[in-house]
C-alpha positions, 0 to 999 in steps of 0.5 A: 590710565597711563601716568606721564612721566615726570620730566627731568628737572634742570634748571631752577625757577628763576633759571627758567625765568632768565632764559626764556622771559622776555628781554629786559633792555637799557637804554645802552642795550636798546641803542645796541640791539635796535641799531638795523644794518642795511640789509636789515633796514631794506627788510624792514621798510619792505613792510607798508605798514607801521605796527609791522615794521616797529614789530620787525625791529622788535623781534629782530633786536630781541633774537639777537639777544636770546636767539628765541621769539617772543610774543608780546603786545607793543604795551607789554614793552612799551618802553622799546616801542617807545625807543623804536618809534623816537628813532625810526618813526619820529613822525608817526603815531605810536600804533596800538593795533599788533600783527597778525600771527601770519605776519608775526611769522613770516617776520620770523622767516625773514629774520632767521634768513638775515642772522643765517639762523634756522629753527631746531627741527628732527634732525638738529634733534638727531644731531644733538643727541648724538653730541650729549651722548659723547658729553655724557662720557665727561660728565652727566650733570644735567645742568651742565648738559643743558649748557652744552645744548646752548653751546652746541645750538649757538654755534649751529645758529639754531634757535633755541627751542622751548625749555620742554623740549631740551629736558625731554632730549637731555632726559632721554639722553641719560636714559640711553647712557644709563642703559649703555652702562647697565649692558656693559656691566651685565656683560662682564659682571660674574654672578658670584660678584653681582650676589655680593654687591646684593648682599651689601643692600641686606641687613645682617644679624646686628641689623646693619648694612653691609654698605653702612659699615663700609660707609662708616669712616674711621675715628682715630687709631686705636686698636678697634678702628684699625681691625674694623678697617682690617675688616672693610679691607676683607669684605671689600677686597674681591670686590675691589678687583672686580670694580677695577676691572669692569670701570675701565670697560664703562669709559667714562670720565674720573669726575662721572666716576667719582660722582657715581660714588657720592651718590653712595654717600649721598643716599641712605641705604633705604633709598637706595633700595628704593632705586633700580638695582641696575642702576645702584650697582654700578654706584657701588662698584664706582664706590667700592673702587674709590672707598678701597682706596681709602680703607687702604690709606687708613691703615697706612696712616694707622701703621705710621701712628703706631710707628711713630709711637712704638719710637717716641710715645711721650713726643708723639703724645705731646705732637712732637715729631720724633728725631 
């Protein structure tokens, strides 16, 4: 039996909850979102009888605050019924019987029609698609990606679908950019250097990784930290041109860089492991790039130490700035 894939998690419980619960009003945020403009007062009296009408006005009010539908029994939001029938319907009983489904869409046809909004369909979808795809270049944080959506669907006056939907998009989306990355680093990785970047994840004979001593930061300037960053310069060295020259072909974004990097940090080396080595080696090409960089400020933070100390060894050892 084939096991479903496991969606991509995006937003926190809670998240979750605020978005898609229904809307909690105020009085103030009731006056608002219940006020009907005329051709939204024409709608509504079009329907005969009053369970319909007070449902419009319901649906209507919460749409424009979440740009979603919503089912719920007139006892679920008593208090908005309540709010609805003192102002529109004074004079009639508080109804107790709820609309049909048949009823409760067509409302949801008439209402998009009014705001000028439409249902998320296939080619919204297509659409969407294509815009994350650009997004991904910039930045590839899900929950960022997610706010994009909401953006992207506000201002195509579409509805916002159900949470399911937008993680199968979003998920599917840093799929294909994630494969689009692997395609250009096979293109332009040389055997020689995809070997080496293997042997980084294998232990050696002192039973460390080359990755962990690469990770490892330097913790003062003394004579045996500096020739273990000498060391890291040298392993990193050949691998540091190939990063340059492959990272740039990847087009993306210093932050998607830097983020792939951390997860290098971020990782043990067991995990890493663990994961795609398609996808673990472009972390560590955007690693190697960035800890270069590094291991090349230490030391030339290291050769001004010794400076500094070869000039005035007694000022320098009291944190005194030589002349």
């Amino acid at each position: 039996m084939k096991i479903p894939k496991k969606r991509l998690t995006i937003l926190s419980n809670s998240e979750i909850i605020d978005l898609y619960s229904l809307p909690v009003f105020d009085e103030a945020m009731r006056e608002f979102y219940f006020t009907l403009e005329d051709s939204e007062i024409t709608e509504m009296k079009s329907k005969k009888l009053i369970e319909s009408r007070v449902n419009f006005i319901l649906q209507l009010g919460y749409f424009k605050y979440k740009e979603m539908f919503f089912r719920a029994t007139f006892a679920d939001v008593r208090d908005d019924v309540q709010y609805i029938m003192n102002r529109y319907f004074s004079n009639e009983k508080l109804p107790e019987v709820m609309i049909s489904k048949k009823t409760r869409l067509d409302h949801q046809s008439r209402i998009l029609k009014l705001l000028q909004y439409k249902l998320f369909n296939s080619n919204d979808q297509a659409v969407l698609k294509k815009h994350l795809l650009k997004e991904t270049r910039l930045c590839i944080d899900p929950k960022d990606l997610f706010d994009k959506t909401l953006t992207f669907l506000n201002e195509q006056r579409i509805a916002i679908p159900g949470y399911s939907t937008l993680q199968d998009i979003i998920g599917q989306v840093l799929t294909q950019e994630d494969v689009r990355l692997q395609s250009i680093i096979n293109e332009h990785l040389q055997e020689s250097a995809d070997a080496i970047l293997r042997k980084m994840l294998m232990s050696n004979s002192q039973k460390m990784y080359g990755i962990t001593i690469l990770k490892r930061d330097a913790k003062s300037f003394n004579y045996q930290e500096v020739m273990q960053e000498v060391n890291k310069k040298q392993m990193s060295e050949s691998l540091f041109k190939v990063a340059e020259t492959i990272i740039p072909k990847l087009d993306i974004s210093e932050e998607n860089i830097r983020y792939y990097a951390y997860l290098v940090d971020y990782y043990t080396v067991d995990r890493l492991k663990e994961l795609s080595y398609e996808k673990v080696r472009l972390y560590l090409l955007c690693y190697i790039f960035y800890r270069f960089e590094k291991i090349n400020d230490n030391l030339i933070n290291s050769f001004f130490y010794r400076i500094n100390l070869c000039e005035s060894p007694r000022a320098y050892a009291r944190g005194i700035p030589s002349a």
